[in-house]
C-alpha positions as CSV (number, residue, x, y, z in Angstrom):
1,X,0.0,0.0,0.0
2,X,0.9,3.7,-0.4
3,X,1.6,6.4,1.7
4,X,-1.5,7.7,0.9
5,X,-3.5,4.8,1.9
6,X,-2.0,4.8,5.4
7,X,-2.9,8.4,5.8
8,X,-6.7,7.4,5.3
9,X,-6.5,4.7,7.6
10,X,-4.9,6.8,10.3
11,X,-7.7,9.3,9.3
12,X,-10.2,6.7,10.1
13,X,-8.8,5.9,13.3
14,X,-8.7,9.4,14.5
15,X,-12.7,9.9,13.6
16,X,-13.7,6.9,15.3
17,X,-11.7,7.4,18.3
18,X,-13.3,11.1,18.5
19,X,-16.9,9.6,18.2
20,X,-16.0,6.7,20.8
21,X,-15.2,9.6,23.0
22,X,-18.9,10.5,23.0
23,X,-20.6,7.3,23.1
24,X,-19.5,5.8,27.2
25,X,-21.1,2.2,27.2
26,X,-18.6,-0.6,25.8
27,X,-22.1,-2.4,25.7
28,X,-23.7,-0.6,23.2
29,X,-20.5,0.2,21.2
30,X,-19.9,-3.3,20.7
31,X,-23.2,-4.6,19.4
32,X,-23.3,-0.9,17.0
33,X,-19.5,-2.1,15.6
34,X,-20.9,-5.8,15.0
35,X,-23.8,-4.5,13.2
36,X,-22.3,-2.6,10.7
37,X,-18.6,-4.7,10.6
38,X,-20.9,-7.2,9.0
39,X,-22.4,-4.8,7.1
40,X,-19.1,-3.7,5.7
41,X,-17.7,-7.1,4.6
42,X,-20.9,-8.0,2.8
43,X,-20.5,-5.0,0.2
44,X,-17.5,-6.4,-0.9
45,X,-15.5,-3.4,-1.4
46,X,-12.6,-2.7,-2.9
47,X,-9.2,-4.0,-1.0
48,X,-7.8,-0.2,0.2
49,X,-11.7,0.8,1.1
50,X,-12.0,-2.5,3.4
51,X,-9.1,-1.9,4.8
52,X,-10.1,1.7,5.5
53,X,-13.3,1.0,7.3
54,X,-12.6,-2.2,9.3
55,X,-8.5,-2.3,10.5
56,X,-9.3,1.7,10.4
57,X,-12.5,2.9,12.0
58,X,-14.1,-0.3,13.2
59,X,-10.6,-1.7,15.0
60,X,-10.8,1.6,17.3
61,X,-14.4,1.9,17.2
62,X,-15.2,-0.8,19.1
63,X,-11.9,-1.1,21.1
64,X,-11.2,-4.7,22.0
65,X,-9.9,-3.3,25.1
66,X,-12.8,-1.7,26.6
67,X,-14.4,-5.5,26.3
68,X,-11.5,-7.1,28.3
69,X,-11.6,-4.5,30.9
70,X,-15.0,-4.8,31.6
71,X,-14.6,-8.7,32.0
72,X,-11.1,-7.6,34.7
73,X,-13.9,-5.6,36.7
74,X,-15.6,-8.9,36.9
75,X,-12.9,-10.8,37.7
76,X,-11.4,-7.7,40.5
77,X,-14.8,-8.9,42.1
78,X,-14.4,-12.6,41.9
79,X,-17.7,-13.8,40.6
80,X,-16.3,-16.3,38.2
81,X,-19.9,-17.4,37.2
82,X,-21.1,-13.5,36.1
83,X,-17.8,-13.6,34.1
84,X,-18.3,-16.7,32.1
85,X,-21.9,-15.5,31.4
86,X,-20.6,-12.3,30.3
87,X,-18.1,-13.6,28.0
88,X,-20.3,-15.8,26.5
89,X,-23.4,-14.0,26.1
90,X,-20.9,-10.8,24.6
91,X,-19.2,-12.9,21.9
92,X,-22.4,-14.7,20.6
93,X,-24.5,-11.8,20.7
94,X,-22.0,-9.6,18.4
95,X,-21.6,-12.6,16.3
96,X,-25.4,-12.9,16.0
97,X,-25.7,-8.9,15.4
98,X,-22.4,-9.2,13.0
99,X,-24.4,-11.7,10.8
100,X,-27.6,-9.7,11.0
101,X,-25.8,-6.9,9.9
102,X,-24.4,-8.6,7.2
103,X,-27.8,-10.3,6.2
104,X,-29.4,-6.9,6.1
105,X,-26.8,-5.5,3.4
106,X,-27.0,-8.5,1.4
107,X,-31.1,-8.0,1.3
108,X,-30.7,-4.0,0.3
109,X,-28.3,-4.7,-2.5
């Protein structure tokens, strides 16, 4: 890739780091990044737009990190059960919202 390319991609992650700033629930960030992550991939873009919107803005949109912190409060408090139903019910719900969001863009186009 160019130069060029990785001055969009760093332009990306700036704008969804500034709108993660105003949106303070990893909850709902996560299940809004699923969404439209599947969205994304089921438009089959080109390679540099792809790699613009997901390893750009979705990768600090939803912020992997946010999701393991919220599973370290968990564990800080020692309820091993809440943390296993967390980490379950997290990953299959954004992979059921991921999919729905990639159903719905193949049913528009």
């Amino acid at each position: 890739m160019k130069i060029k390319s990785y001055c969009y991609i760093v332009l990306a992650c700036y704008a969804a780091t500034f709108l993660r700033a105003f949106i303070n629930n990893n909850f709902i960030v996560s299940i809004i990044g699923s969404f439209f992550f599947g969205f994304v991939i089921a438009k089959r873009l080109s390679y540099l737009k792809e790699r613009i919107i997901v390893s750009g803005f979705f990768s600090c949109f939803t912020s992997f990190s946010g999701f393991i912190y919220f599973l370290y409060e968990i564990i800080n408090q020692q309820n091993f059960i809440k943390f296993i139903f967390f980490l379950n019910f997290i990953i299959i719900l954004n992979l059921l919202t991921m999919y729905f969001g990639f159903w719905i863009s193949r049913k528009i186009t």
